[in-house]
VOPAGU-2260 file (C-alpha; in pm, 1 decimal, decimal comma):
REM VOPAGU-2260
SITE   aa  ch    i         X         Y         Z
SITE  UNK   A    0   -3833,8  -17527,5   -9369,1
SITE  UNK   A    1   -3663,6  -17695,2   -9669,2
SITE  UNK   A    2   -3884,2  -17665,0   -9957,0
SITE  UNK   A    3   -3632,2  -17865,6  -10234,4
SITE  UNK   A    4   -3730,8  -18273,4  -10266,3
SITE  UNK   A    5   -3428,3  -18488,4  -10092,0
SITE  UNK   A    6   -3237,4  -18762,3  -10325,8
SITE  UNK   A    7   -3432,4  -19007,7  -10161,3
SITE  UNK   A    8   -3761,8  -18850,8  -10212,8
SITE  UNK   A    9   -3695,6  -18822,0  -10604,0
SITE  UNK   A   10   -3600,0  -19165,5  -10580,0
SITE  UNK   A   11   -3921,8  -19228,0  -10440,4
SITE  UNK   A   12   -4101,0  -19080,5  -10724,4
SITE  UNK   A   13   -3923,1  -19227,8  -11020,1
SITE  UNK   A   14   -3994,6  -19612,1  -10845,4
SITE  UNK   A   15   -4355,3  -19545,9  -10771,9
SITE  UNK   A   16   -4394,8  -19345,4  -11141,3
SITE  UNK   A   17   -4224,7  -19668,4  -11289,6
SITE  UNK   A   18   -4422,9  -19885,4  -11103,7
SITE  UNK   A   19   -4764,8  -19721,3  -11214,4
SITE  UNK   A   20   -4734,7  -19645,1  -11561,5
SITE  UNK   A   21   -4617,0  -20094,0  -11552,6
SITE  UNK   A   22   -4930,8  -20209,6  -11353,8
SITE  UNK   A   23   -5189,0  -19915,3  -11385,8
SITE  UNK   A   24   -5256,0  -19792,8  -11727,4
SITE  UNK   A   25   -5606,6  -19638,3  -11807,8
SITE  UNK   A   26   -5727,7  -19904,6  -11917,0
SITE  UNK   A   27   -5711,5  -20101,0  -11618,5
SITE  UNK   A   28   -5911,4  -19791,9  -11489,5
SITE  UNK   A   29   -6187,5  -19823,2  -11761,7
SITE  UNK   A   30   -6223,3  -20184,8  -11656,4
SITE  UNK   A   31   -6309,3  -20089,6  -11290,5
SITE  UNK   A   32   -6576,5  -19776,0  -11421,9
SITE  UNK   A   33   -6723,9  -20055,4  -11667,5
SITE  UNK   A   34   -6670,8  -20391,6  -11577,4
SITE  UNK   A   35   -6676,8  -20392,5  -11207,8
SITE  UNK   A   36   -6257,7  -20507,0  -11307,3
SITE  UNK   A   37   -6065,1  -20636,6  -10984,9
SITE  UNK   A   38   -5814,4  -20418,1  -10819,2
SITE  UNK   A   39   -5627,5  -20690,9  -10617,0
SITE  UNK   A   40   -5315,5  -20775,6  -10861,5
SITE  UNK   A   41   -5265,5  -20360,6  -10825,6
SITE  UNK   A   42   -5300,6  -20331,6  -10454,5
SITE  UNK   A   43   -5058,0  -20657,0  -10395,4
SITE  UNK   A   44   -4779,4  -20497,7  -10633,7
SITE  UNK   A   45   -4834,7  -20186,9  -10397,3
SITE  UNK   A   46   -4876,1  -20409,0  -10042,9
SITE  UNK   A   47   -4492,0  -20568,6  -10198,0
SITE  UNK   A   48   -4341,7  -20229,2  -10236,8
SITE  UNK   A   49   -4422,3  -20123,0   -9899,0
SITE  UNK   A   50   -4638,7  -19852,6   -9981,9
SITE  UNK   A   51   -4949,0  -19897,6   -9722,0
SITE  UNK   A   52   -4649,4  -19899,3   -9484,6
SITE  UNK   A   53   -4513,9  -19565,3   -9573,5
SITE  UNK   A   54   -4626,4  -19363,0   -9266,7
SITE  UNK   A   55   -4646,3  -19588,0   -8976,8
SITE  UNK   A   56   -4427,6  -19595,7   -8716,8
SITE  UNK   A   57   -4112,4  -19876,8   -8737,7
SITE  UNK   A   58   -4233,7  -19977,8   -8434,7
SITE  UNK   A   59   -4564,2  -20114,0   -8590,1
SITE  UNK   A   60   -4413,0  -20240,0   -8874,3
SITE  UNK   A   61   -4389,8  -19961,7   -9058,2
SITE  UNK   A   62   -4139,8  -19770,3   -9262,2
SITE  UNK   A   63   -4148,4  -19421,5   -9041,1
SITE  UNK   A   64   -4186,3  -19175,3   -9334,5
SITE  UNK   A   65   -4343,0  -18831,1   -9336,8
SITE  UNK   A   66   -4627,6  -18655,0   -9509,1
SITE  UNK   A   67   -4428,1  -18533,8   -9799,6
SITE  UNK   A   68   -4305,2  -18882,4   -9878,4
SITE  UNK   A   69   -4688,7  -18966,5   -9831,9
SITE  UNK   A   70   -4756,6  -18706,5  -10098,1
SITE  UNK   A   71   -4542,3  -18829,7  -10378,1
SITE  UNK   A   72   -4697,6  -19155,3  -10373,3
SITE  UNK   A   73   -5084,8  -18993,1  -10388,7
SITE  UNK   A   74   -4956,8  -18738,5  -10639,7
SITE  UNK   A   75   -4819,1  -19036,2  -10858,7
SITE  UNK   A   76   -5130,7  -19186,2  -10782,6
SITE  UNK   A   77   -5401,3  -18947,5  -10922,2
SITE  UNK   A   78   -5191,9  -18889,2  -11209,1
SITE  UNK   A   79   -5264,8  -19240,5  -11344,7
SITE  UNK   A   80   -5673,3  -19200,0  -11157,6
SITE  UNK   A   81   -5493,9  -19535,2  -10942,2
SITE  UNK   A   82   -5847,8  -19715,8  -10814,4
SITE  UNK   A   83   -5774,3  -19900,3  -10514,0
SITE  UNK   A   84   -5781,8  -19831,0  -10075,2
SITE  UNK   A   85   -5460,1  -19648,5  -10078,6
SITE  UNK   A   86   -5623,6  -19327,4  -10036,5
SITE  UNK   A   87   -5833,2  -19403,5   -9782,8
SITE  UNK   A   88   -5644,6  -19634,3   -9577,4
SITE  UNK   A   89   -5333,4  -19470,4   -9582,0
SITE  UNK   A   90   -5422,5  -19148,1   -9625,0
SITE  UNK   A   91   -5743,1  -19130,9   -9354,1
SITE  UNK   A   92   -5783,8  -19399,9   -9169,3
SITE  UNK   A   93   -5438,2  -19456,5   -9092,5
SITE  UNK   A   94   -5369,9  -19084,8   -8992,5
SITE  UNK   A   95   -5702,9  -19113,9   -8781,8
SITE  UNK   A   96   -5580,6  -19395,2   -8572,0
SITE  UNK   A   97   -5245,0  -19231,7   -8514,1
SITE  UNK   A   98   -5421,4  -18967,5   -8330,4
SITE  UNK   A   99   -5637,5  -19046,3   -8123,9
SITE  UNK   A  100   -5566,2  -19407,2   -8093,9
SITE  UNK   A  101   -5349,8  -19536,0   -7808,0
SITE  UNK   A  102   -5025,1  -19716,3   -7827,8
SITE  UNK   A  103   -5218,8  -20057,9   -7836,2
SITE  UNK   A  104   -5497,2  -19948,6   -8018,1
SITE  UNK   A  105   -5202,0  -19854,1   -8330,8
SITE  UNK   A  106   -5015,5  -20194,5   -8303,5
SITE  UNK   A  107   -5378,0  -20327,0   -8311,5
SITE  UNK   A  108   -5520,3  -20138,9   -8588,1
SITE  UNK   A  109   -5156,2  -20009,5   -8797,3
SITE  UNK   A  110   -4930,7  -20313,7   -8814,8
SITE  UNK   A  111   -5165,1  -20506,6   -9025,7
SITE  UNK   A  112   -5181,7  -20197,5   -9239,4
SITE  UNK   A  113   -4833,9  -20216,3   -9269,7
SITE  UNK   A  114   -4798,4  -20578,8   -9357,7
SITE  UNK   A  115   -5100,9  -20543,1   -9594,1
SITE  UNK   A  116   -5363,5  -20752,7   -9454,9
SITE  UNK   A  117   -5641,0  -20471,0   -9343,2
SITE  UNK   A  118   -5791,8  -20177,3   -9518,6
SITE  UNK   A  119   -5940,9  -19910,7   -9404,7
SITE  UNK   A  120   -6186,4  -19607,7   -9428,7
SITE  UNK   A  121   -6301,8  -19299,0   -9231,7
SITE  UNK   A  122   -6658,6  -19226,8   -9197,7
SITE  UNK   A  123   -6708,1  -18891,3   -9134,0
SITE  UNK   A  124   -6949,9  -18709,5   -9373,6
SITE  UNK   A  125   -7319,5  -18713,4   -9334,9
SITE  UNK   A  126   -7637,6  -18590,8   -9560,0
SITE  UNK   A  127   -7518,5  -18239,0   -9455,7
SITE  UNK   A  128   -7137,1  -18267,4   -9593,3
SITE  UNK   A  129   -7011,7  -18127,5   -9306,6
SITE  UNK   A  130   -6641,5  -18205,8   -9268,4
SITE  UNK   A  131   -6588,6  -18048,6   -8930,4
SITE  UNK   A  132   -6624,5  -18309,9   -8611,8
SITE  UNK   A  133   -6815,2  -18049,8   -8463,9
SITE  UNK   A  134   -7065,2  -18082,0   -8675,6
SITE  UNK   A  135   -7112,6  -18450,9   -8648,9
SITE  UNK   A  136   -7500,3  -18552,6   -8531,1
SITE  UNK   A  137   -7433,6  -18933,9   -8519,1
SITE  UNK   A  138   -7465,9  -19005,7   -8212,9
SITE  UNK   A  139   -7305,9  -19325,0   -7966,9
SITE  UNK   A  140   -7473,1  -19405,6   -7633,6
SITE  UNK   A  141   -7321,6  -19615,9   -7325,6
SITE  UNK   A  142   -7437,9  -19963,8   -7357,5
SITE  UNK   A  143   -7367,7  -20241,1   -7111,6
SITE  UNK   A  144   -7159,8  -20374,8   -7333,8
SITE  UNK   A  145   -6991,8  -20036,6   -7470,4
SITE  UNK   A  146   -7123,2  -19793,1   -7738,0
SITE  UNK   A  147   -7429,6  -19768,8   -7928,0
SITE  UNK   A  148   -7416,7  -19561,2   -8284,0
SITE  UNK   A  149   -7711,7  -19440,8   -8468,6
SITE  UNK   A  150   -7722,8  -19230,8   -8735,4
SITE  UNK   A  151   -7598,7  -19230,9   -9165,4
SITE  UNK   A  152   -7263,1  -19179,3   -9318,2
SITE  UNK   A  153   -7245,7  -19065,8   -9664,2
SITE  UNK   A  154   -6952,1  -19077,6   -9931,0
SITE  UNK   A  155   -6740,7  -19278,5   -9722,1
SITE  UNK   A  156   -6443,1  -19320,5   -9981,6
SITE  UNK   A  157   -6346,5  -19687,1   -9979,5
SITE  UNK   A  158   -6625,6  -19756,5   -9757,7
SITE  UNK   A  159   -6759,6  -20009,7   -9998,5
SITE  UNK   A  160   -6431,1  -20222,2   -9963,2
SITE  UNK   A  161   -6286,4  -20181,1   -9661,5
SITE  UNK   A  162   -6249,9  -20399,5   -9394,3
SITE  UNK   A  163   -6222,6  -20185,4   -9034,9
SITE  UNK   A  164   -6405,8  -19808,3   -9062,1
SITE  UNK   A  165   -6320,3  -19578,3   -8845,4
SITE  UNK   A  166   -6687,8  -19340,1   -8719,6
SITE  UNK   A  167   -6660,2  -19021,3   -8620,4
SITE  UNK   A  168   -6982,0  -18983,7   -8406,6
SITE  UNK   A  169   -7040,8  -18794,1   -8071,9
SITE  UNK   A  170   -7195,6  -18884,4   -7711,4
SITE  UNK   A  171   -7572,3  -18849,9   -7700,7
SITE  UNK   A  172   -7646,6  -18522,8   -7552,7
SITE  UNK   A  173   -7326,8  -18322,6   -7596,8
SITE  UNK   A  174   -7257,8  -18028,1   -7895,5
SITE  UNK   A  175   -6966,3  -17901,5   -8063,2
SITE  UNK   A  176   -6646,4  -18084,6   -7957,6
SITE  UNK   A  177   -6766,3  -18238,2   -7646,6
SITE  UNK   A  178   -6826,5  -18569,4   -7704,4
SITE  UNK   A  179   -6660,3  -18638,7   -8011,3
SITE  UNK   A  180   -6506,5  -18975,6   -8015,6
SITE  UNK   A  181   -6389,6  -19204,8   -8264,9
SITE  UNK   A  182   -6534,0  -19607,4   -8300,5
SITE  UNK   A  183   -6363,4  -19821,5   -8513,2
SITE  UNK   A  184   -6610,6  -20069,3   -8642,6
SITE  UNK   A  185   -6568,5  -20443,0   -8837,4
SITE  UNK   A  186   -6721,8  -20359,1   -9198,8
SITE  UNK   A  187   -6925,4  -20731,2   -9153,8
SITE  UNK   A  188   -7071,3  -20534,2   -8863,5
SITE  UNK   A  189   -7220,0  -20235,5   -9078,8
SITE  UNK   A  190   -7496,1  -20176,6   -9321,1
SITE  UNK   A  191   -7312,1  -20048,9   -9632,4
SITE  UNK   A  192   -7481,9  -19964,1   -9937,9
SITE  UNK   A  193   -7239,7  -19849,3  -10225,0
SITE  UNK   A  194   -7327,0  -19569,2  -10405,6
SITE  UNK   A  195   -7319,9  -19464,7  -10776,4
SITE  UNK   A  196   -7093,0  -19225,6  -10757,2
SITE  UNK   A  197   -6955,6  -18969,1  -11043,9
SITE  UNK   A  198   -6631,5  -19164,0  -10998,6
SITE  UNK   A  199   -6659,5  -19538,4  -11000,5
SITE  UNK   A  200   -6316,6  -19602,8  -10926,3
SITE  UNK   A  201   -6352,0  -19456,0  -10576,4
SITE  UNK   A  202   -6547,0  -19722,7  -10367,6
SITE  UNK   A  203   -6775,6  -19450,9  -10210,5
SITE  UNK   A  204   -7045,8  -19616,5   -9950,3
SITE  UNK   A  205   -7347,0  -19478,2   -9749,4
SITE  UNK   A  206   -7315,5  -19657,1   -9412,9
SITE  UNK   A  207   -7640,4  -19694,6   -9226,2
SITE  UNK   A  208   -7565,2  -19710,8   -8798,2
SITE  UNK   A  209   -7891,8  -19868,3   -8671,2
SITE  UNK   A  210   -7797,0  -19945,0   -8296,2
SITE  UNK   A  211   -7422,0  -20074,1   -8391,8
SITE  UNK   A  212   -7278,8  -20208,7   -8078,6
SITE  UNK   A  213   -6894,6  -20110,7   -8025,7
SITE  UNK   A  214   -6688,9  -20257,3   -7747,3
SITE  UNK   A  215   -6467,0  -20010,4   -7544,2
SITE  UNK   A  216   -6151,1  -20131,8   -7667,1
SITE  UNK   A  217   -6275,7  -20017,5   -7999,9
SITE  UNK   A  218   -6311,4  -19691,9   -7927,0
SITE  UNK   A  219   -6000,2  -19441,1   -8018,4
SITE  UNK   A  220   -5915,8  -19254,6   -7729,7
SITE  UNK   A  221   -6176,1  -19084,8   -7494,0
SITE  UNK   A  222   -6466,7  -18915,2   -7687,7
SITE  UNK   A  223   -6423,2  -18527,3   -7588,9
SITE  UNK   A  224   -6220,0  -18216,8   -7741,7
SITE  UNK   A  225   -5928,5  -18409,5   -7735,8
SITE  UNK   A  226   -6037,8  -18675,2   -8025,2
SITE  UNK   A  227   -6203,7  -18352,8   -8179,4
SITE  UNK   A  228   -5862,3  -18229,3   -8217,5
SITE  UNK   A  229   -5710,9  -18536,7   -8297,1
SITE  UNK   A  230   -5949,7  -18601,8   -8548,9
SITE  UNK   A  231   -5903,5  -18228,5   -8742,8
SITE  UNK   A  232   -5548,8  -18314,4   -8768,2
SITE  UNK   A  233   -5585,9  -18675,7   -8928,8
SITE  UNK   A  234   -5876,8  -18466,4   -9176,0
SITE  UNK   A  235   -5581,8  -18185,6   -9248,4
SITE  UNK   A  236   -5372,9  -18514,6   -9372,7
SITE  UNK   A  237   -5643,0  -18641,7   -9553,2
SITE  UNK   A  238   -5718,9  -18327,6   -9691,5
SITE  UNK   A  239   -5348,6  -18227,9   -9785,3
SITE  UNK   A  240   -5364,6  -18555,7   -9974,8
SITE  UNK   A  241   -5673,9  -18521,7  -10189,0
SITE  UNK   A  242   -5521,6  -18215,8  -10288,0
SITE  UNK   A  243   -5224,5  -18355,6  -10430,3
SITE  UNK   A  244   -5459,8  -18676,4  -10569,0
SITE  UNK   A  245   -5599,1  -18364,3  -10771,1
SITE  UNK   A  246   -5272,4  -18255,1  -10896,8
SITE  UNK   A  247   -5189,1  -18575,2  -11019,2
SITE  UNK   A  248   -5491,0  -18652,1  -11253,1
SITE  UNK   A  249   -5498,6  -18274,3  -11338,0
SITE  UNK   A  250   -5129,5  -18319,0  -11464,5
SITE  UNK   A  251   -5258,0  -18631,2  -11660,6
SITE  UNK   A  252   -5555,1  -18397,3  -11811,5
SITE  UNK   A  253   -5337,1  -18132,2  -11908,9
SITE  UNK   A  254   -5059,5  -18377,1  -12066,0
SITE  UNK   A  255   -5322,4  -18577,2  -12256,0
SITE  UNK   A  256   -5493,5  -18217,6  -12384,3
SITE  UNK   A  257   -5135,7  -18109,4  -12490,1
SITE  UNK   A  258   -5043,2  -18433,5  -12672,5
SITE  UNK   A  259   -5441,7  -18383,4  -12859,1
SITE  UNK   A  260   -5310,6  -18020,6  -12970,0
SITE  UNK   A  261   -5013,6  -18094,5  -13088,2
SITE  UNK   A  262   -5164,9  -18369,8  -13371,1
SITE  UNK   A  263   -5527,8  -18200,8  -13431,3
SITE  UNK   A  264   -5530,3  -18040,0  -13765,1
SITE  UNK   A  265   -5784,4  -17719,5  -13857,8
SITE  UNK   A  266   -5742,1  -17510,0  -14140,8
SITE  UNK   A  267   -5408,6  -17753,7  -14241,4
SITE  UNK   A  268   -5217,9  -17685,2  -13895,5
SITE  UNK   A  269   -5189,1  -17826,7  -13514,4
SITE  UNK   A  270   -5459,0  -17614,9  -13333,9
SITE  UNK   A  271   -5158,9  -17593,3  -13065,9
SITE  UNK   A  272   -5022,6  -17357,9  -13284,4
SITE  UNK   A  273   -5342,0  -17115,3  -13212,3
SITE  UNK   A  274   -5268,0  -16831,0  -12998,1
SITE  UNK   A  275   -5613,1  -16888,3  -12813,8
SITE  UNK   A  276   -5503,0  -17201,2  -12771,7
SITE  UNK   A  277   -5156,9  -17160,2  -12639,4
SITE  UNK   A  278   -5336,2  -16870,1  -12368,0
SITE  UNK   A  279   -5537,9  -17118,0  -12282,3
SITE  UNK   A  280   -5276,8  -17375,5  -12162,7
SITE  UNK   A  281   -5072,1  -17130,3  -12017,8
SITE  UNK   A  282   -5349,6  -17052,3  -11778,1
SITE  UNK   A  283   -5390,7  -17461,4  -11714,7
SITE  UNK   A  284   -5021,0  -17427,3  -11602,4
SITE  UNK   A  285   -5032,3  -17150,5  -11383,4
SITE  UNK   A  286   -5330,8  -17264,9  -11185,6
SITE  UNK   A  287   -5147,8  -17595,4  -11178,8
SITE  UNK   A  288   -4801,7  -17496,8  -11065,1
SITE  UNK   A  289   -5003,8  -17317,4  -10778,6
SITE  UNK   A  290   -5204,9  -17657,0  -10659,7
SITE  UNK   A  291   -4923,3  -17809,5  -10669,1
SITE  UNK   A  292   -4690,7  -17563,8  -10457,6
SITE  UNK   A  293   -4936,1  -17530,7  -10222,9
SITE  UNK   A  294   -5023,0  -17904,6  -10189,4
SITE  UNK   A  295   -4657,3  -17974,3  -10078,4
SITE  UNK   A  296   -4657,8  -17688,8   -9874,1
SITE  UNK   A  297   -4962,3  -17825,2   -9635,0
SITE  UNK   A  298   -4787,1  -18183,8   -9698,9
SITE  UNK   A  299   -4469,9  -18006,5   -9558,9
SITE  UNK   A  300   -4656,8  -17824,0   -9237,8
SITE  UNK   A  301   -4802,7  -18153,5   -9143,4
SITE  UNK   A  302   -4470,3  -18326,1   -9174,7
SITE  UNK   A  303   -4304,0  -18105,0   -8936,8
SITE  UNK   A  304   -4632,8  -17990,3   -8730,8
SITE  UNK   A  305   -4615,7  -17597,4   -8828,7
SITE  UNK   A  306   -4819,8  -17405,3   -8691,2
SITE  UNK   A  307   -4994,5  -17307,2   -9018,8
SITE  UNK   A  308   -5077,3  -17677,8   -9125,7
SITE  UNK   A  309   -5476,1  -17607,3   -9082,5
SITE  UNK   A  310   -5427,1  -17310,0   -9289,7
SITE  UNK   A  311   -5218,4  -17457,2   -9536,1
SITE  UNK   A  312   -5431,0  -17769,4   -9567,3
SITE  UNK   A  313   -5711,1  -17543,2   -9653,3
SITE  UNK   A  314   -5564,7  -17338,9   -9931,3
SITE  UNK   A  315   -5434,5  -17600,1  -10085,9
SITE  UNK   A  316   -5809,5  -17734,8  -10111,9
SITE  UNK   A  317   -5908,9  -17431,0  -10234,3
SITE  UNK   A  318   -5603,4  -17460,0  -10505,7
SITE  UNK   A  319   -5640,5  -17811,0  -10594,7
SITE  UNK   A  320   -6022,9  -17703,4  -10625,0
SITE  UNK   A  321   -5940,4  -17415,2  -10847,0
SITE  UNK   A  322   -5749,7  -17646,7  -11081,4
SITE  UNK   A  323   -5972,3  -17902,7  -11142,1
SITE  UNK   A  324   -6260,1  -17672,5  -11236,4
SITE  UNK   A  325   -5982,2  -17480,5  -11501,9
SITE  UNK   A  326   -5836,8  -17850,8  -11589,0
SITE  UNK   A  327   -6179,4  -18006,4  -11631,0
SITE  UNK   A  328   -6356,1  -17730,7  -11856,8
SITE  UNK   A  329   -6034,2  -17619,1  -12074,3
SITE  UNK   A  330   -5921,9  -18021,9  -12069,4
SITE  UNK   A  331   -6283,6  -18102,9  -12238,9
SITE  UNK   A  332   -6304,6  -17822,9  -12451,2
SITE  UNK   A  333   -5990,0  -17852,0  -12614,1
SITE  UNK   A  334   -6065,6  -18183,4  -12721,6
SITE  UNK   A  335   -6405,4  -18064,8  -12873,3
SITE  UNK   A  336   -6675,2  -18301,6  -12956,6
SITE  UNK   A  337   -6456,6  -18598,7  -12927,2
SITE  UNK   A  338   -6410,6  -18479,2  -12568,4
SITE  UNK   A  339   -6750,7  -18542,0  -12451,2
SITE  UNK   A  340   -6749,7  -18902,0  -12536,3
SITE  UNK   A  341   -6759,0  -19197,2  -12351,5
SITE  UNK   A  342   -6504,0  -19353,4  -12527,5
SITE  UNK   A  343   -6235,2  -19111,0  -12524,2
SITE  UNK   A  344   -6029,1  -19110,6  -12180,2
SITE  UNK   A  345   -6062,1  -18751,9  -12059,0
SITE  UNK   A  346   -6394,4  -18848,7  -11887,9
SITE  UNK   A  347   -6265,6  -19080,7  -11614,6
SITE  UNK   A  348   -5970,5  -18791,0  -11549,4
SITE  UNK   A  349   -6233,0  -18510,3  -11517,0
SITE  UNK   A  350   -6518,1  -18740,1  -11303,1
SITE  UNK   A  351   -6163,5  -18877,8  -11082,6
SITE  UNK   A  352   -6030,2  -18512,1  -11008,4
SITE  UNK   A  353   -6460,6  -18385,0  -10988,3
SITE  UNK   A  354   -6490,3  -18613,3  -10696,8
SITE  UNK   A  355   -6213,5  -18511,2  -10519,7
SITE  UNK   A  356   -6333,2  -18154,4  -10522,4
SITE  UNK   A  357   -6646,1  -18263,4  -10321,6
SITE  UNK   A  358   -6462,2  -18495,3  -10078,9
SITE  UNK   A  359   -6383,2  -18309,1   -9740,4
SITE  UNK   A  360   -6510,3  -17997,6   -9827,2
SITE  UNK   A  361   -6526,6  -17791,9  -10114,2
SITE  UNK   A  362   -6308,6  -17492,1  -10242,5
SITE  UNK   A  363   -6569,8  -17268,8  -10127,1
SITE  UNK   A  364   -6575,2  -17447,7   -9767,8
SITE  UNK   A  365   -6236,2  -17416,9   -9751,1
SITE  UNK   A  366   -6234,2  -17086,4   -9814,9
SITE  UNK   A  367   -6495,4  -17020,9   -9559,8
SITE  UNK   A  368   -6269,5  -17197,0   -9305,8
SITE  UNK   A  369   -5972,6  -16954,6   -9412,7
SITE  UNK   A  370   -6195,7  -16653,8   -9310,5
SITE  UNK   A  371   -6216,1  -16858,9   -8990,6
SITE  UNK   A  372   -5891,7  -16883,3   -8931,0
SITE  UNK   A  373   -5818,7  -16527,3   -9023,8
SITE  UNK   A  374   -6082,3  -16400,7   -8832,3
SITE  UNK   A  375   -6227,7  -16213,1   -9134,4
């Protein structure tokens, strides 16, 4: 397993880092939290560079990359708290598809991905915050004219913009993974409600199913274990990427706090200069290097389908989770008063990498599903 970035991959970095800092600056993100600002001009610049392309198959229309070359976009992404569907088109609902979709179903659904004409989402959270499809009580009945859904979605991220959502729901009558199917659904077709959210940016919608007909060639696959499994592996993509989302924005927090420390003055010198201080962002570092290490790691797994991808995807939630809580508190505190205030930037960095911490499980769900794993 080659853990050093390819020439290519650097390359990758440096154009989408370029790219970002151009057409993304925070105050574009401000507009968004306050103004409601447009995020079309961004999303075309990223449609032009191929991006929403990145992972689907040539065949498609795609450019046939991996997760890791997924993961250097998203990382460059929540380092400048990007608003936008990237994340959850490319990142869930595209992964989702690939599954448990069939060949057609992925030309259908992925090659206007790829050319950048359809967004996406992937509703699979309810009130309970389960992110297990085992644990999913929506429920789809046969209909004469296909499937049924009832039930509620919560925090679907991107759900409020998106134009084809993929459900995660299950066949009336069955438990645990039998029954489990995937329904891609028209957003005109839904109920969505957006919902105030910590993080404006992220386009988070409550999706209410009353009696939502879906026609059969809608539906991803055949609803059983198989989509249950299909649909774990798409959430340890998704998950592998919010993790590295984190690490992105928590680089931004820590760069930002260091910059502040080097210029704020108490009793005539930079309080960088403090030893409490300079503990202090050692410790941001450490926990830092470790999200990060980790988050390529599961990115890695996934790319080559190790073994130890649902592991890996897990700790690096639990790392990424880890680091925003250090990034967030230190980040603030550092700054002092000025910190807490709406018109300093630090705020939309702490709420961006605060949501991601809740989406798809928490740290300490993750680290539940580690014990799992380990059988501890």
């Amino acid at each position: 397993m080659e853990l050093e970035f390819s020439a290519e991959q650097d390359e990758l970095r440096d154009g989408v880092r370029a790219m970002l800092v151009r057409e993304c600056p925070i105050s574009l993100v401000r507009e968004v939290v306050e103004d409601g600002a447009s995020v079309d001009g961004l999303w075309k610049h990223m449609v032009e560079l191929g991006w929403p392309a990145l992972t689907i198959a040539e065949e498609h229309g795609g450019l046939g990359l991996g997760c890791v070359e997924m993961a250097v976009v998203v990382e460059e992404l929540g380092r400048v708290a990007a608003p936008g569907p990237y994340l959850s088109t490319v990142t869930q609902f595209v992964p989702v598809v690939h599954e448990a979709g069939s060949a057609e179903q992925q030309a259908r659904f992925l090659g206007p991905v790829a050319e950048g004409t359809l967004t996406g989402a992937l509703a699979l959270a309810e009130p309970t915050a389960a992110f297990d499809p085992a644990h999913v009580t929506t429920t789809a009945t046969r209909a004469a004219s296909g499937w049924t859904l009832r039930g509620r979605k919560d925090a679907v991220l991107g759900g409020a913009t998106a134009d084809e959502i993929a459900i995660v729901a299950r066949v009336e009558g069955t438990s645990d993974d039998d029954g489990v199917g995937v329904f891609v659904v028209a957003s005109g077709d839904l109920d969505i409600t957006p919902m105030t959210a910590l993080d404006m940016t992220r386009g988070l919608a409550r999706i209410n199913l009353d009696t939502v007909t879906v026609p059969d060639d809608r539906v991803l696959g055949e609803p059983g274990p198989s989509v249950a499994t299909a649909v774990r592996r798409a959430i340890e993509e998704a998950v592998a990427a919010l993790s590295l989302d984190t690490v992105g924005v928590c680089q931004s927090i820590l760069d930002v706090t260091l910059e502040y420390a080097k210029h704020r003055e108490q009793f005539g010198v930079p309080i960088g200069s403090f030893q409490a201080i300079k503990h202090k962002f050692a410790d941001m570092l450490v926990v830092l290097e470790r999200a990060r290490a980790t988050g390529y790691f599961a990115a890695l797994t996934i790319a080559e389908d190790d073994e130890r991808r649902s592991l890996a995807t897990s700790t690096a939630k639990v790392a990424a989770g880890d680091c925003e809580r250090k990034m967030s508190r230190e980040g603030i505190q550092i700054h002092g008063g000025i910190g807490y205030t709406w018109e300093h930037d630090m705020h939309l960095y702490v709420r961006h990498a605060k949501t991601n911490g809740l989406l798809l499980g928490t740290a300490a769900d993750h680290r539940a599903r580690i014990a799992d794993l380990l059988g501890v």
